[in-house]
VOMIGU-54109 format. One line per 5 residues: number of its first residue (from 1); their letters; for each residue z, x, y of C-alpha. Coordinates in steps of 0.001 Angstrom, whole numbers, padded with zeros to 6 digits. Layout:
VOMIGU-54109
NUM = a = Z:X:Y ~ ...
This chain:
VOMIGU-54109
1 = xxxxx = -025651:-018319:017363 ~ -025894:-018258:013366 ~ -026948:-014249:013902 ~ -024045:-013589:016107 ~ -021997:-015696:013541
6 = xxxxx = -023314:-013656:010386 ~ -022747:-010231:012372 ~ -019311:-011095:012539 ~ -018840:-012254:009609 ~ -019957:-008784:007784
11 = xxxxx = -018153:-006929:010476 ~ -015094:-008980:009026 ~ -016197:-008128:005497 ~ -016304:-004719:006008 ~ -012656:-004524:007577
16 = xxxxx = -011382:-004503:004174 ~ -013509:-002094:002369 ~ -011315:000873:002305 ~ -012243:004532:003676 ~ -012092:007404:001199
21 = xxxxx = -011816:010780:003247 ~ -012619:014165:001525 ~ -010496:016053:003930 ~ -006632:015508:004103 ~ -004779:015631:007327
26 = xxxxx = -003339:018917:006560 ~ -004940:022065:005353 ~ -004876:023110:001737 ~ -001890:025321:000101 ~ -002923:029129:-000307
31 = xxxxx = -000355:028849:-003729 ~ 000952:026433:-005852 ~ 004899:025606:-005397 ~ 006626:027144:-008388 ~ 008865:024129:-008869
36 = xxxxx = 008383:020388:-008135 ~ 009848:018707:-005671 ~ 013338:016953:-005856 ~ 011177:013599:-004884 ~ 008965:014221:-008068
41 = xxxxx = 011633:015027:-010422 ~ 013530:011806:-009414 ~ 010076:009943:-009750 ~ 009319:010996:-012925 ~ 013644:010546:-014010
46 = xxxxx = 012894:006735:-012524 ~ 009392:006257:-014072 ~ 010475:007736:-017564 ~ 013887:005431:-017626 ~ 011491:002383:-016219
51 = xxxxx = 008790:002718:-019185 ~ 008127:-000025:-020670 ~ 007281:-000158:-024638 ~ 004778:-002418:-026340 ~ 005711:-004126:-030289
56 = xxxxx = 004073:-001020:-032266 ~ 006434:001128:-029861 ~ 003548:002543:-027723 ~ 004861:003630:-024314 ~ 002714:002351:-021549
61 = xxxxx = 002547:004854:-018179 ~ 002830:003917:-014740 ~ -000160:003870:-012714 ~ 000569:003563:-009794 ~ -001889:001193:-008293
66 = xxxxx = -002222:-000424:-004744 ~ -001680:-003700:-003653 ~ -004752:-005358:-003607 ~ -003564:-008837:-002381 ~ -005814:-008329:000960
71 = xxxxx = -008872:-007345:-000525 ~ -008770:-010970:-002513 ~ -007493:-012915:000081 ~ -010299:-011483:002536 ~ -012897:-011418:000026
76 = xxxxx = -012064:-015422:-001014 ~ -011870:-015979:002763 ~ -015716:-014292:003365 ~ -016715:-015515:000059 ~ -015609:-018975:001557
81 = xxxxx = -017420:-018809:004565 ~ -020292:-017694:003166 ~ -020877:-020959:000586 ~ -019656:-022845:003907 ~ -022715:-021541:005491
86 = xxxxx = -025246:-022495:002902 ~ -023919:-026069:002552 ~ -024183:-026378:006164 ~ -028408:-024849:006041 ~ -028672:-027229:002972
91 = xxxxx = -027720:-029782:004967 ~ -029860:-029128:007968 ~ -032844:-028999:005631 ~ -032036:-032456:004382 ~ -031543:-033990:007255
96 = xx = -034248:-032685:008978 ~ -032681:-031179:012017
């Protein structure tokens, strides 16, 4: 039962490690487009007006990054579980079941 239990447990675990794929779902361009996009030009219009500045007047850029809110919660969940499981073998020991 504690196998089966651990087995699912890293299956869980490994839910939230993300997948990187080398291949894209849609072939590669032959040529680069000339001009950008009217999605990138209001991007970088957006981003540019958005910047924020620090005291000395560096501007700081945008970088994009991911929400990782479910890779905490799920790793504090697993990590969790996991000190859950070695209380509960310490406790075994002690008690001498």
């Amino acid at each position: 039962m504690l196998t089966a239990t651990a087995a699912g447990a890293l299956l869980g675990a490994l839910w939230f490690v993300p997948s990187a794929n080398a291949t894209g779902e849609e072939p590669a361009r032959t040529e680069p487009s000339a001009a950008p996009s009217t999605q990138v030009t209001q991007q970088a219009r957006a981003a540019s007006e958005a910047t924020d500045t620090t005291a000395d007047g560096t501007r700081l850029a945008d970088t994009g990054s991911f929400d990782t809110t479910p890779y905490v919660v799920g790793g504090t969940a697993f990590l969790a579980l996991g000190a859950g499981f070695v209380a509960y073998s310490v406790r075994r020991e002690r008690l001498g079941f």
